[in-house]
C-alpha positions in Angstrom: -2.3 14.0 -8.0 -3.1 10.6 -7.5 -4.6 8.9 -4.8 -1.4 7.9 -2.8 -0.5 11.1 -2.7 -2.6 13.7 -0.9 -2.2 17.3 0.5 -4.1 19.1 3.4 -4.0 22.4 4.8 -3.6 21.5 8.5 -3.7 24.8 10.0 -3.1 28.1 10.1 -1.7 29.4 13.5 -2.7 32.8 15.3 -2.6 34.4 18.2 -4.5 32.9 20.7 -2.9 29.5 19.7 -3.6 26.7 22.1 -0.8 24.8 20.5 2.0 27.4 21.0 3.7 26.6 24.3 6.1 29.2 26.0 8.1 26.6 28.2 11.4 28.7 28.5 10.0 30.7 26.4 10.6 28.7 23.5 7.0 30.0 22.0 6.9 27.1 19.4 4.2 24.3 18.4 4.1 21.4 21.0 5.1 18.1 19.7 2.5 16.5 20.1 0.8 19.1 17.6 2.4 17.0 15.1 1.4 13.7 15.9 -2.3 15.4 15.7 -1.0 17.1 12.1 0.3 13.1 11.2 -3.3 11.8 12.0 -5.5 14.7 10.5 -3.3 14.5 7.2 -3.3 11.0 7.0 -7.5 10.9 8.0 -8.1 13.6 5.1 -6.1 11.7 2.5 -8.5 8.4 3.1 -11.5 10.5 2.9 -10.6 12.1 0.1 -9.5 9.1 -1.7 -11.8 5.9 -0.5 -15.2 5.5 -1.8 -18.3 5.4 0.5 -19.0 1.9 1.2 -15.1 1.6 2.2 -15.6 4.4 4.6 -18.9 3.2 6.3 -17.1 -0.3 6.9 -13.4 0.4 7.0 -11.9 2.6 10.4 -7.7 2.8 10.9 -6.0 2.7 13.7 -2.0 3.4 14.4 0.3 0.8 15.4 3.1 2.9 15.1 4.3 6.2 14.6 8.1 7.9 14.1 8.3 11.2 13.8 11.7 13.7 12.8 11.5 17.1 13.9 13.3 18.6 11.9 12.2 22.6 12.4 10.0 24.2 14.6 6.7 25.9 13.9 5.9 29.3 15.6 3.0 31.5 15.6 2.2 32.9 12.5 3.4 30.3 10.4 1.2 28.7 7.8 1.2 24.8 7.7 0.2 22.5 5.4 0.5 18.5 5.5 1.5 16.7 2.7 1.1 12.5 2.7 1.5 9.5 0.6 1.1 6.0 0.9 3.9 2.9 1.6 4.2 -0.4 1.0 1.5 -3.0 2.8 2.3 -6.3 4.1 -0.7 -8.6 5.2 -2.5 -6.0 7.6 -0.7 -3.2 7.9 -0.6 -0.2 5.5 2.2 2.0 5.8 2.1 6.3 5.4 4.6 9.0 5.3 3.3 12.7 6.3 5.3 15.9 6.2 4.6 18.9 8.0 5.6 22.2 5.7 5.8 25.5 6.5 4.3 27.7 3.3 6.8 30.5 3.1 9.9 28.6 2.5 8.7 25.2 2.0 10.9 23.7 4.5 10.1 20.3 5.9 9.5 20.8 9.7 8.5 17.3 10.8 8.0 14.1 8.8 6.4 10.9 10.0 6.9 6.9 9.3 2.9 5.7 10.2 1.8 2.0 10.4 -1.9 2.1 10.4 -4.1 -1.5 10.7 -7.9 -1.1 8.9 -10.4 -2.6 11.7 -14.2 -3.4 10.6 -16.2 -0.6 12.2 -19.0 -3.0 13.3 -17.0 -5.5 15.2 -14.2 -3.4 15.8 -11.8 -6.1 15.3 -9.1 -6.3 12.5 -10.6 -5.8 8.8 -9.8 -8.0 5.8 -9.6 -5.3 3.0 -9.7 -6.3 -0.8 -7.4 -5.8 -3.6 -8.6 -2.3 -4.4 -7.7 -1.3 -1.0 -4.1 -2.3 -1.5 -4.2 -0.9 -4.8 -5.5 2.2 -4.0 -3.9 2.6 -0.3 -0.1 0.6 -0.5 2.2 0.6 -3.3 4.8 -1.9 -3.9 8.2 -2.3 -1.5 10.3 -1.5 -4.4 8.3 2.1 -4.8 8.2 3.2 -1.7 11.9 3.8 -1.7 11.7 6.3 -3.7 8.2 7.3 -3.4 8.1 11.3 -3.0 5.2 13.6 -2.6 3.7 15.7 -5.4 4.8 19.3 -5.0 1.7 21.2 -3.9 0.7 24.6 -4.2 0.8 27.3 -1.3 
């Protein structure tokens, strides 16, 4: 796996479930369960892949998210996030995240993120290095057909 491409067991759902709604009865995850998902996937991947110093100076923060729901999520399922990295153009850093179910794989929400790096000290916009970009963007021409690494269930 590399480090634009990252997987993270998101959770596992059981009964009570504070994210199961029964509106109509419906009984399936909330939507904005998946916007949570899209941020805890995309959080794990840069902890998992940037190195200390860039995390004790370097925070993100969304400028955009657009999500497809494309399946719902009910109570026993077993999710698990799966997320790689975009292109980046000045200041923003773009991020795909899928929401899986285990058992059959199928793809029940992905999301289009635009995240901005901010310096954690000033809290104002963060000019980020090379390495950064190398590590966190890849090149316009890959990200079209950039896929994520199959993972294990």
């Amino acid at each position: 796996m590399s480090y634009g491409q990252a997987e993270h067991i998101v959770e596992k759902f059981g009964e009570p479930a504070a994210a199961i709604i029964s509106m109509e009865d419906f009984r399936h995850v909330n939507n904005v369960v998946y916007v949570r998902w899209v941020q805890e996937v995309s959080t794990a991947h840069w902890v998992a892949a940037a190195t200390d110093a860039w995390k004790e100076a370097i925070g993100w923060v969304v400028v955009r998210h657009e999500i497809d729901y494309l399946d719902s999520a009910r109570l026993g399922d077993e999710i698990v996030g799966r997320t790689w990295v975009g292109a980046a153009r000045k200041h923003i850093f773009e991020r795909t995240v899928e929401i899986v179910r285990v058992r059959d794989q199928v793809v029940l929400a992905r999301a289009r993120s635009l995240w901005c790096p901010i310096d954690l000290r000033s809290r104002r916009l963060a000019r980020v290095g090379a390495e950064i970009y190398e590590r966190f963007s890849v090149s316009r021409n890959e990200s079209d057909g950039l896929r994520p690494s199959s993972y294990a269930a």
